[in-house]
C-alpha positions in Angstrom: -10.6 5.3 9.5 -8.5 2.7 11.4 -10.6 1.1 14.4 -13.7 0.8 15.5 -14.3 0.6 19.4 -17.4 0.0 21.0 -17.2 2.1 24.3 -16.1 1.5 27.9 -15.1 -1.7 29.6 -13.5 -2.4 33.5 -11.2 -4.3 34.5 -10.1 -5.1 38.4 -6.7 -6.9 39.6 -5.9 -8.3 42.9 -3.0 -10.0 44.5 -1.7 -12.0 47.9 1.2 -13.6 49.3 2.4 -15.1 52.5 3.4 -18.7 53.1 1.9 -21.4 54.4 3.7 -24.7 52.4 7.1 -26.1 51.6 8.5 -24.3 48.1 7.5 -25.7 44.8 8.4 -29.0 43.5 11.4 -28.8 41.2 9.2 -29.8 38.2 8.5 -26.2 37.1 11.9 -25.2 37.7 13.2 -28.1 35.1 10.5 -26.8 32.6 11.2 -23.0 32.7 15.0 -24.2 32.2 13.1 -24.9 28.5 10.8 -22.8 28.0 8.3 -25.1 28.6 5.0 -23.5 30.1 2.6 -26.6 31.6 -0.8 -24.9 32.1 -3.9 -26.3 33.5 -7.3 -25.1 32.6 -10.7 -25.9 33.3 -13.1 -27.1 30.8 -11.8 -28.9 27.6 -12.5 -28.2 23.7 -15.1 -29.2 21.5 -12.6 -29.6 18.5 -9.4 -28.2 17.3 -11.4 -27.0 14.7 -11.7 -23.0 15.2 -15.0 -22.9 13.3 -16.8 -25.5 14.8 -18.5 -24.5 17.8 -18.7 -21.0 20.0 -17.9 -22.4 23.0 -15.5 -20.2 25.4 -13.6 -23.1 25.8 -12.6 -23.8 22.1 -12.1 -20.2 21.1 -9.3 -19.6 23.9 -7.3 -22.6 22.5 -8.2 -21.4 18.9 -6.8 -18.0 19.9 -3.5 -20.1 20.3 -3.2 -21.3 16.6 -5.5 -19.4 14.8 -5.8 -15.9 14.4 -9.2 -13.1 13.2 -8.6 -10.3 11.2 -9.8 -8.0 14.5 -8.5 -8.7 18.1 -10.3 -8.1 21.1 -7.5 -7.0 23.8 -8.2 -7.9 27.6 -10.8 -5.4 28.1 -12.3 -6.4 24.6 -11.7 -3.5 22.6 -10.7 -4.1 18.9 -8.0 -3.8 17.3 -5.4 -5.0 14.6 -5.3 -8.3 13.7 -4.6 -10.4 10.3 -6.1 -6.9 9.2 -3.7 -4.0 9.3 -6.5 -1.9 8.5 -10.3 -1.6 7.9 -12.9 1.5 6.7 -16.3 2.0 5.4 -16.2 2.4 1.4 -20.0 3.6 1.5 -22.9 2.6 4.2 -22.6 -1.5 3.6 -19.7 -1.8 2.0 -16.3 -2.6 4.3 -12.9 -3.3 2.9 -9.8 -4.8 4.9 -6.8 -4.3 4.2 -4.1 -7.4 5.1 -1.3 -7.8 6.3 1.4 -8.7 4.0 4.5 -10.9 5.1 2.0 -12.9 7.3 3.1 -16.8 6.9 1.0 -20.2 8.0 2.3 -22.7 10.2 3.2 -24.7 6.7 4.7 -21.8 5.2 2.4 -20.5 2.7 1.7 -16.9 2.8 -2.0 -15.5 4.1 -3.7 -13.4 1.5 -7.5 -12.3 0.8 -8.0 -15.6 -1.1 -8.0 -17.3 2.6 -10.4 -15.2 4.4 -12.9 -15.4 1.6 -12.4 -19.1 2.3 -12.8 -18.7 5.4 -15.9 -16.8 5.5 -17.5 -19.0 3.0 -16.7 -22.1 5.4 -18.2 -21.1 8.6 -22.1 -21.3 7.7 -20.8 -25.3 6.1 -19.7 -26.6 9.2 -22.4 -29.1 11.0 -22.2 -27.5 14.7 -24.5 -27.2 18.5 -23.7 -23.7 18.1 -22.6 -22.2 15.1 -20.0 -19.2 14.1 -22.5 -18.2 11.3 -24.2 -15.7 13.9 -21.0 -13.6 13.0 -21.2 -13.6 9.6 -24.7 -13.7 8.8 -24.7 -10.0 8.0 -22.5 -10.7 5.2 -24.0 -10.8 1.6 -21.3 -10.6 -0.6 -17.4 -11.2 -0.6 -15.0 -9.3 -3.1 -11.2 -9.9 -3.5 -9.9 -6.6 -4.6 -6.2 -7.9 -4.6 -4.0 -10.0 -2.7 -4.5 -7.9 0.7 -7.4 -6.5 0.4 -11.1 -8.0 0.6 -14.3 -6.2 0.9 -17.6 -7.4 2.2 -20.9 -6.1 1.8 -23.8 -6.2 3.9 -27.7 -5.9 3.2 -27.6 -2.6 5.2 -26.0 -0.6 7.2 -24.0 -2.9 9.8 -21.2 -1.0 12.2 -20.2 -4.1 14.2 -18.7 -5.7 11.1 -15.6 -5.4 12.1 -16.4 -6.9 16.0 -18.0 -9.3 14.4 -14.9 -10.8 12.6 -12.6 -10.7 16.0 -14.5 -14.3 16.5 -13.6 -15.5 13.2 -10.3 -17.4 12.9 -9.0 -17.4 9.5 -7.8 -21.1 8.2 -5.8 -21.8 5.1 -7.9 -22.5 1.5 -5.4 -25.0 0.9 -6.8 -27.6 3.3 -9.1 -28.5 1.1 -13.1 -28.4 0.4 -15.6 -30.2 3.0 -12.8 -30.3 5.1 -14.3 -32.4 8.4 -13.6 -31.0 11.7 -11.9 -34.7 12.5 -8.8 -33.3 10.5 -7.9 -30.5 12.7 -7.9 -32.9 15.3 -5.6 -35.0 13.9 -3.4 -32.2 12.8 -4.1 -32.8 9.2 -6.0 -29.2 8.6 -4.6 -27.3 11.8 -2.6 -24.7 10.1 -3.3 -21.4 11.2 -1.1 -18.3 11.3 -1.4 -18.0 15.6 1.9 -18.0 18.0 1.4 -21.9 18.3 1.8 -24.6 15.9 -0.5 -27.9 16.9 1.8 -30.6 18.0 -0.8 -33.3 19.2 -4.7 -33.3 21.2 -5.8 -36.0 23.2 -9.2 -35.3 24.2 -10.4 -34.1 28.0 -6.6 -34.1 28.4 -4.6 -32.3 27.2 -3.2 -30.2 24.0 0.9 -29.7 22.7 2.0 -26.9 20.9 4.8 -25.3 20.1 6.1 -21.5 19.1 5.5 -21.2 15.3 9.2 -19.0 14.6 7.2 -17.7 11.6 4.8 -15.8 13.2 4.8 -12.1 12.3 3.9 -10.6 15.5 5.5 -10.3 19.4 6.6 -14.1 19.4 5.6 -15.7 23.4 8.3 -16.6 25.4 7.4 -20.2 25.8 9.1 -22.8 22.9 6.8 -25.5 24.1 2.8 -25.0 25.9 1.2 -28.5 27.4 -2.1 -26.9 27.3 -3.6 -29.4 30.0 -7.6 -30.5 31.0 -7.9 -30.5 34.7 -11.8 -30.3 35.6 -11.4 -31.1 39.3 -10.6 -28.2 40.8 -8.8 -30.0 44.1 -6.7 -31.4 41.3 -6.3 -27.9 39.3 -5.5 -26.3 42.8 -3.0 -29.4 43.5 -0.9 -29.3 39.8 -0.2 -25.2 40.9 0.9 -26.4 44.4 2.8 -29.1 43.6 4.7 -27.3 40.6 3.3 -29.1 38.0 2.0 -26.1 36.2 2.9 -22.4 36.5 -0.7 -21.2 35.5 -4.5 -22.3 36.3 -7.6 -20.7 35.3 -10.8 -20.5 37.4 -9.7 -20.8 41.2 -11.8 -22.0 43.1 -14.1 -19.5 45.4 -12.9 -21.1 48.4 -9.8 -21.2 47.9 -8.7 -17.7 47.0 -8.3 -16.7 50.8 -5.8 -19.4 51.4 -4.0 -19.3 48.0 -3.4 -15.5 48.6 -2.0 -16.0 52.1 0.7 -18.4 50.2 4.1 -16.3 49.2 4.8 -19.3 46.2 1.9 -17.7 44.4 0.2 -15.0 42.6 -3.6 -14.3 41.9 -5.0 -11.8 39.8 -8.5 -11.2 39.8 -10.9 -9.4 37.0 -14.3 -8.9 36.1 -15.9 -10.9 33.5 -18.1 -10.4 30.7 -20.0 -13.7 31.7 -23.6 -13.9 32.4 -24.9 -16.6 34.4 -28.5 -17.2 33.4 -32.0 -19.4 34.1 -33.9 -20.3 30.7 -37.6 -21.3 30.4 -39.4 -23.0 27.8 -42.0 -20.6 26.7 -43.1 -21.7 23.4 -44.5 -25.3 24.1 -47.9 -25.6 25.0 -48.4 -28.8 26.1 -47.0 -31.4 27.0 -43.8 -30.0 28.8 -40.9 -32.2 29.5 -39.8 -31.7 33.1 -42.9 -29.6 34.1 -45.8 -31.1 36.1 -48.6 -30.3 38.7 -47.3 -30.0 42.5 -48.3 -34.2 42.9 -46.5 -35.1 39.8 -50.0 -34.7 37.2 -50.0 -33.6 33.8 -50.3 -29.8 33.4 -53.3 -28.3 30.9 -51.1 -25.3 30.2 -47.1 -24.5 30.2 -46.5 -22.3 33.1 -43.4 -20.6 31.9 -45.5 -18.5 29.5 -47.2 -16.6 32.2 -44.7 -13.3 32.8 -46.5 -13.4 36.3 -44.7 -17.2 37.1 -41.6 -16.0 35.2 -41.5 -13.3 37.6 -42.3 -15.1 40.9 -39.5 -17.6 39.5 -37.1 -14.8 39.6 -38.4 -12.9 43.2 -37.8 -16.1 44.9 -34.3 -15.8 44.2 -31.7 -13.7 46.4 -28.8 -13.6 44.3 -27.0 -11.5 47.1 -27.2 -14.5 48.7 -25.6 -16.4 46.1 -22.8 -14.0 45.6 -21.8 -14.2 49.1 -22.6 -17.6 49.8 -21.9 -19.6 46.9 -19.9 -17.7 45.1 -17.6 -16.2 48.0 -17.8 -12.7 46.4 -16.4 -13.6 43.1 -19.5 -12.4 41.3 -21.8 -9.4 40.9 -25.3 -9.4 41.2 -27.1 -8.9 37.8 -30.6 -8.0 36.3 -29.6 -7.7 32.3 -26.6 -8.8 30.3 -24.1 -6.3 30.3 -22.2 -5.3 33.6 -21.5 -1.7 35.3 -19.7 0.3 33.1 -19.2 -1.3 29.9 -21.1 -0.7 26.3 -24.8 -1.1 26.2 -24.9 -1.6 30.3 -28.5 0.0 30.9 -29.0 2.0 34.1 -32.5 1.3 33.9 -32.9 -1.8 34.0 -32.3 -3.0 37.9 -31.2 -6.2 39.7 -34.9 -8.2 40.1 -35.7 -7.6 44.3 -35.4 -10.6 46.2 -39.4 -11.1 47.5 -40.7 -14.5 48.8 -44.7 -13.2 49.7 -44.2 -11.1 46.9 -43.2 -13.8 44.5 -46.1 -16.6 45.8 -48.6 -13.3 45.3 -47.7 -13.5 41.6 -47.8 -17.5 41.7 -51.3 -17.5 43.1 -52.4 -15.1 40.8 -51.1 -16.9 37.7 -53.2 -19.9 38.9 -50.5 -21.7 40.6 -51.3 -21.4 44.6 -49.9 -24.6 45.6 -47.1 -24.4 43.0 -45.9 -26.8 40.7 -43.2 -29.3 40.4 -40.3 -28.6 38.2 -36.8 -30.3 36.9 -34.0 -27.6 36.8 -31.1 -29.0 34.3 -27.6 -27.5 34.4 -23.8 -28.1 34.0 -21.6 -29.1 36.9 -18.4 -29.1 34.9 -18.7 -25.6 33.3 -19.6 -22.7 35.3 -18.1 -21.9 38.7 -20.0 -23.4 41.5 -22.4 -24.3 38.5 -23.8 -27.6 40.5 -23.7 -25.8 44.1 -25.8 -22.9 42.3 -28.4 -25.1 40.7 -29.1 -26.5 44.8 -29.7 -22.8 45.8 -31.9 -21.8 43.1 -33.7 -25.0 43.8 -34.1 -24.8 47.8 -35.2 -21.1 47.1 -38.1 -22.1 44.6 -39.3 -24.7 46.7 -39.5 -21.6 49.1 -42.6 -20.7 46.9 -44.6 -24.1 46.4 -42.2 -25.1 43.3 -41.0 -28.3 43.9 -37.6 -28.8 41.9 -35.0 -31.3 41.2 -32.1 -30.9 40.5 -30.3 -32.3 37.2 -26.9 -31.2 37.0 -24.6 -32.7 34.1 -21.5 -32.4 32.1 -22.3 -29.6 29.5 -21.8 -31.5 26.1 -24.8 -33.9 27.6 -26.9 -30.5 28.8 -26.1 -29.0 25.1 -27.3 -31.8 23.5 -30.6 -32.6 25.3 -31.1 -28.2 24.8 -30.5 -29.0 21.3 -33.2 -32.0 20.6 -35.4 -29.2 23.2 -35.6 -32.2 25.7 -35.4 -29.2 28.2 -38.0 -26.9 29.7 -35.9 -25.0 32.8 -32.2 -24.9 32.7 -29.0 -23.0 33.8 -26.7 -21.9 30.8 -23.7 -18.8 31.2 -22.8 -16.4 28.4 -19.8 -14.2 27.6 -20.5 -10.9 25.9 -17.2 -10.9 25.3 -17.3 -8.7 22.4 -17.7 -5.8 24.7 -21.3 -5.0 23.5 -24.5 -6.6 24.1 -25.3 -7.3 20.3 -24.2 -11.3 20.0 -26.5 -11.9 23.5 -29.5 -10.3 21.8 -29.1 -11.9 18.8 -28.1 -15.8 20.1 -29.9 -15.8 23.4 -32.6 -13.4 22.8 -33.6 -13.3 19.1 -36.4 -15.2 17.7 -35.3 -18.1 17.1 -35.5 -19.2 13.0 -37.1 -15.4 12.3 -33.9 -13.5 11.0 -30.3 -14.7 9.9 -28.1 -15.7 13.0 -31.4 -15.0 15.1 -31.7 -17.5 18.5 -29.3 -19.9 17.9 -28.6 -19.9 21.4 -32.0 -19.4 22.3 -33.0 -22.8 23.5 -36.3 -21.3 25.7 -37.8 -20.2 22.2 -38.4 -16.8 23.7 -39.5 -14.8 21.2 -41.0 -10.7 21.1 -41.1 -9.1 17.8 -40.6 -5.6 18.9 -37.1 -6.7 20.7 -35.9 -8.3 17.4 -36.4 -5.3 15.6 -35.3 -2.9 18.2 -31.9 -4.9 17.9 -31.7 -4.6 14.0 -32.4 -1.0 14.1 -29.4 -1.1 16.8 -27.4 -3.1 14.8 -27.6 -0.7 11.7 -27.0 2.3 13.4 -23.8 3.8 12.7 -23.6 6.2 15.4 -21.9 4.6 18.4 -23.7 6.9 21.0 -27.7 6.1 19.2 -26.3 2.5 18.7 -26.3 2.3 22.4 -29.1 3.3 23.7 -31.2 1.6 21.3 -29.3 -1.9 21.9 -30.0 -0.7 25.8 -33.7 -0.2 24.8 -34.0 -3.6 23.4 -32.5 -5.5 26.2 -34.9 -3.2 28.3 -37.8 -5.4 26.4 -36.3 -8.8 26.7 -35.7 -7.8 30.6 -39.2 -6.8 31.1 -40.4 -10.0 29.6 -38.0 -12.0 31.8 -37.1 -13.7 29.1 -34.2 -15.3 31.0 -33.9 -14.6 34.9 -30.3 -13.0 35.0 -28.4 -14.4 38.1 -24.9 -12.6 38.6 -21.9 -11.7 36.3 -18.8 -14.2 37.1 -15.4 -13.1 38.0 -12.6 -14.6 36.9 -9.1 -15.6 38.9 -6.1 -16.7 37.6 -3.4 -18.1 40.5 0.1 -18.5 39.0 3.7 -19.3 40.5 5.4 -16.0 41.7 7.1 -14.4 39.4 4.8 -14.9 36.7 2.3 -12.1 35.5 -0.6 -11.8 33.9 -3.2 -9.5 32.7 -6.6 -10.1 33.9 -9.4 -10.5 30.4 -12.6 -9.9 30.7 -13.3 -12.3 27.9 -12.5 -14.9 30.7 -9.7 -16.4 28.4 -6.3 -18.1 29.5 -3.6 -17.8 26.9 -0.1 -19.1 27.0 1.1 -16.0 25.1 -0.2 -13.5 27.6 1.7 -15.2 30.5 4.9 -13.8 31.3 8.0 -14.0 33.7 9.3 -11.2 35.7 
């Protein structure tokens, strides 16, 4: 047995052309004479550090210098990595076998003794969200020789292998307690990935350069300024001008006009993103942010009424957010997986869009004239993230719940989720695994009940029955009867509303002409998948 691969995924290209502006500055031209690639993308890293946090953000810059032993390709379907080779010994055993020849940027030569090391790390380093969620099912580590390691699990656990696609492997030699400062400075950044670190200065930018060791396809580009542009009139303005040759994240009202330009690709794709609402529904009283409709002091949290957790949701037309907000660059959603892919449930539907409907349930709940809520959220992650937090809000107050808004940069948001200074808040998650396991674990497992169990979960929802319909999932070996009881327990966290699902992101890409690239579902922007011709 080679590969494991957990069922269907989609993926959807577009592109345009026709000009409207004077050509490119000369810039890129200059660059390309060098194999230099100048990229600009959207939100910046935690840390260097490819352990430190699960943030989208820092795992597609990670994916740059560090490598897994499994790969998730564009449509996030594993395969090959620092592994060569994987296979079940007996129910929870696994052994991978690795490949040989594979060299770190300082020249040493990976073997098992380094991904022991590396799975040992991960539950050590201090982080908001950490990597252990992927190796929690882990119980015991044996190196069977220098290119082969076998892990062994409490039962039987077929994602094992998707599991380790989101865990870069570092070198032992760096050292014990190793701080996540010294893979920012370069001291502990030695990976075996494309890139070799060069320099970071944070919210700006990151240099690399092409590590001529590396074992696999080498990229075309000798040098990648890996650049922080938040703004998207200034992300939008480096493309135009020539500054870069690639941007992530286009903005939605832009695409018309950047398709109509002849200078410029776009390519277009589905994401694996969920954009989500969270409530607090484990706090009694008193609830931050939460208060009567004149501002008094609640005897009871709202939020753990299904009947206001569902009114919360009716209110909302997320047709109208797609089309309005979003400019059609997002689908409509009701659960965590998308159309098509692994663990998508036909069952479970988009929520209906139902203002009488929604103040019935209010009323009946106890809450006829409403109440008065804060709504926190990022305006510096998500597309439109601010402009969607407004709509959700005007649409509440449609019902009696009087909300302000409280849109932030996200490392602020994650912190104030982390000390649970939060009671109603906007977050966005990636399956991008391919499955829906890692969303019913983080987001939707009981929080401190189970290894790796809702350490995304910052609502503290909590059902028993969901948590063990996802372990009987997650130890069932047969892909087909994996499914649908994954797609069962996601049916119970759904029913519960135990986040109100808004609409699945798409992702765009805009890029000088002549450059290609392939659109991920994972969302990610990597130097090595961009190329010329």
């Amino acid at each position: 047995m080679s590969v494991f691969m957990p069922g269907r995924r989609t993926l959807i290209t577009g592109i345009g052309a026709a000009a409207l502006l004077p050509p490119l500055a000369t810039t890129s031209a200059r660059a390309q004479a060098t194999r230099v690639l100048n990229m600009a993308v959207t939100a910046p890293p935690a840390s260097i550090d490819p352990q430190y946090y699960t943030l989208t953000p820092s795992i597609m810059l990670s994916a740059h210098m560090f490598e897994p032993l499994t790969i998730r390709d564009e449509n996030a379907r594993i395969t090959p990595g620092l592994a060569e080779s994987w296979h079940r010994v007996d129910d929870t055993t696994w052994e991978f076998v690795i490949r040989k020849g594979v060299k770190f940027h300082d020249g040493s030569e990976l073997t098992a003794t380094d991904v022991a090391y590396s799975i040992a790390r991960v539950p050590t380093v201090q982080s908001p969200s950490s990597f252990a969620v992927y190796t929690r099912a882990i119980t015991g580590t044996e190196v069977v020789g220098p290119h082969a390691i076998r892990f062994k699990t409490a039962s039987p656990y077929p994602l094992l292998p998707t599991d380790l696609a989101s865990i870069f492997i570092v070198s032992h030699r760096i050292g014990e307690n190793v701080p996540s400062s010294d893979f920012n400075n370069g001291r502990a950044a030695i990976g075996t990935g494309p890139f070799k670190f060069v320099s970071y200065s944070p919210n700006d930018r990151v240099e690399m350069e092409r590590f001529e060791g590396y074992w696999g396809k080498k990229p075309e580009w000798e040098r990648v300024n890996y650049r922080i542009i938040t703004n998207t009139g200034s992300r939008v303005a480096a493309l135009l001008s020539g500054d870069v040759e690639l941007i992530d994240n286009v903005p939605t009202g832009d695409i018309a006009r950047l398709r109509r330009d002849s200078r410029l690709t776009l390519v277009e794709g589905t994401s694996l993103r969920l954009i989500f609402l969270a409530l607090d529904v484990e706090r009694d009283k008193p609830l931050p942010d939460v208060t009567g409709p004149n501002g008094e002091e609640l005897d009871r949290n709202p939020f753990k009424d299904i009947r206001v957790r569902r009114a919360l949701s009716e209110a909302i037309s997320r047709d109208a957010i797609v089309s309005r907000i979003m400019e059609g660059a997002a689908v409509p959603a009701g659960q965590f997986m998308s159309a098509g892919t692994y663990g998508y449930s036909p069952d479970i539907k988009v929520p209906p869009f139902d203002v009488a409907g929604a103040k019935k349930l209010l009323a009946e709940a106890g809450y006829p004239n409403g109440f008065s809520v804060v709504l926190r959220g990022p305006n510096d992650r998500y597309v439109n993230d601010a402009q969607i937090l407004q709509a959700v809000a005007q649409m509440w107050s449609r019902i009696g719940v009087k909300t302000q808004v409280d849109a932030q940069p996200l490392a602020t948001l994650i912190g104030r989720l982390n000390r649970f200074e939060a009671s109603c808040y906007l977050l966005g998650w990636s399956n991008s695994t391919g499955e829906p396991s890692t969303s019913l674990r983080a987001v939707l497992g009981s929080r401190g009940k189970g290894p790796g169990l809702g350490l995304s979960n910052y609502g503290r929802y909590s059902n028993d029955r969901m948590d063990a319909a996802t372990a009987d999932g997650l130890s069932t070996l047969d892909d087909e009867e994996r499914e649908r009881k994954l797609q069962a327990a996601m049916k119970i966290a759904m029913d519960d509303v135990a986040v109100i699902p808004l609409h699945t992101q798409k992702s765009v890409w805009g890029m000088r002409k002549g450059f290609n690239y392939v659109a991920r579902v994972d969302e990610n922007t990597l130097a090595m998948s961009l190329t010329r011709g």
